[in-house]
C-alpha positions in Angstrom: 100.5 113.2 106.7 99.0 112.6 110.3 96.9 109.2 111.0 93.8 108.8 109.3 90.7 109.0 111.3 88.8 105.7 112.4 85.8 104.5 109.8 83.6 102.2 109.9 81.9 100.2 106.8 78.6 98.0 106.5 79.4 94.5 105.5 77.3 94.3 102.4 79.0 97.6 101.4 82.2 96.4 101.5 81.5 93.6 99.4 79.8 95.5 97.0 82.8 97.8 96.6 84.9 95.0 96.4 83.3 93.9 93.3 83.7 97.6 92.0 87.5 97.3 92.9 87.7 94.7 90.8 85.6 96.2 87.8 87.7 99.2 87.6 91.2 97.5 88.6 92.4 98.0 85.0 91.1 100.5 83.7 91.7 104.2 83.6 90.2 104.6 87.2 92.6 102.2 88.6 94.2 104.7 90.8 91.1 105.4 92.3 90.5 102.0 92.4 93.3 101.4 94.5 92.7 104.2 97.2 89.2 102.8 98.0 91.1 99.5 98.1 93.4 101.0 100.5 90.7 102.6 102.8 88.5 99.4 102.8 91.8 97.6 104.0 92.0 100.1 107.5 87.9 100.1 108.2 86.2 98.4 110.9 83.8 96.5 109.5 80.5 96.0 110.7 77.1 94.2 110.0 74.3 96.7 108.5 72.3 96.9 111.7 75.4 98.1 113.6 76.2 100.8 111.2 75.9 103.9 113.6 73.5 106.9 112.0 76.1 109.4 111.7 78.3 107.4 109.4 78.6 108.2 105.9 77.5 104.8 103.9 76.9 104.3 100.4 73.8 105.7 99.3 74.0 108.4 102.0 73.3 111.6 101.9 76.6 114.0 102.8 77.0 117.8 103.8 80.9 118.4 104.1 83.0 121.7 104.6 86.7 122.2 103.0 88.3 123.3 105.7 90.9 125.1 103.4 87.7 126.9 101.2 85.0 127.1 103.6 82.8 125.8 101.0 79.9 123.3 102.0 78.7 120.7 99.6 75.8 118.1 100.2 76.0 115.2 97.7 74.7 110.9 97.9 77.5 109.0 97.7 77.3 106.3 95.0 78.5 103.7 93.2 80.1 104.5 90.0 77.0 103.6 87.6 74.7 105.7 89.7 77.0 108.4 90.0 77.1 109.1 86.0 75.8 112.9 84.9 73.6 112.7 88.2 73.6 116.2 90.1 73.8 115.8 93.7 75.7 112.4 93.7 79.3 111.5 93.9 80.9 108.4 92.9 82.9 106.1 95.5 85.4 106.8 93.1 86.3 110.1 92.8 88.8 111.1 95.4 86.5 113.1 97.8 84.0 109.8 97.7 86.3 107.8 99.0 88.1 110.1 101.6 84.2 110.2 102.8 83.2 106.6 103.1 83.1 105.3 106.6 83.2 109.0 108.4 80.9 110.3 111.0 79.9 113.4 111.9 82.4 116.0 113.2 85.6 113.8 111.7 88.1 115.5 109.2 89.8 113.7 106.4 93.1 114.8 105.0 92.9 113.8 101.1 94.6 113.7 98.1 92.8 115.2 95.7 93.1 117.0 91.6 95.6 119.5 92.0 96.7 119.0 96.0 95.5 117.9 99.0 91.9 119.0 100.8 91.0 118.3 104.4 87.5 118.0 104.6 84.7 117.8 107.5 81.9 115.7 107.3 78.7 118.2 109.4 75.9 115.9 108.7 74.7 112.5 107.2 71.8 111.1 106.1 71.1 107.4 106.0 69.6 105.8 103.2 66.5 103.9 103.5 67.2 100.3 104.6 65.8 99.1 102.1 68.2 100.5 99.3 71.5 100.7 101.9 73.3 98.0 99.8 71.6 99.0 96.4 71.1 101.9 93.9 68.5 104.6 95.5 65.4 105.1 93.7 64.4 108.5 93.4 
């Protein structure tokens, strides 16, 4: 697999998903667990007001492309809780959340995903409101 691309991650985010690391380090999601852990560990991290605009962040808005597919998709990126039986969200998570975190606009991602591997595009992003960067979006 080639180098990973270069992401960037808001501080309070990354504590927050540390503590999500931790929550799900044992359980059946502990796989998943560990990728985010592993992505977290190679991102330059950054205080909120730093975050550029075009970076996917947790409660952001995503549109990505499989590259392999064609097929758009435009989901908020969430943590887990938010994430449940939601349409339109995805959980930090699941393995296209956390091949998304910390992207910006016009990077690819090769990923591990169900069933293979997916290299995915990230075409636009949405910040969340500053107010609700670091915490569940109110809709």
């Amino acid at each position: 697999m080639k180098q990973q691309p270069r992401i960037i991650i808001a501080r309070d985010d990354l504590d927050r998903l540390q503590r999500v690391i931790e929550k799900y380090d044992d359980e059946r999601a502990a796989t998943l667990a560990d990728m985010l852990d592993r992505e977290l560990g190679r991102a330059e991290i950054v205080p909120r007001d730093q975050l550029p605009g075009d970076v996917v962040a947790m409660n952001s808005t995503v549109l990505f492309q499989d590259e392999e597919t064609g097929a758009r998709r435009e989901l908020m990126l969430c943590y887990p809780e938010d994430a449940r039986g939601v349409e339109g969200r995805l959980s930090i998570l699941s393995p296209i959340g956390s091949a998304l975190l910390g992207l910006s606009i016009g990077q690819t991602i090769e990923w591990p995903v169900h069933g293979g591997r997916r290299r995915l595009t990230v075409l636009a992003v949405s910040a969340p409101p500053r107010d609700t960067a670091a915490g569940p979006r109110v809709a």
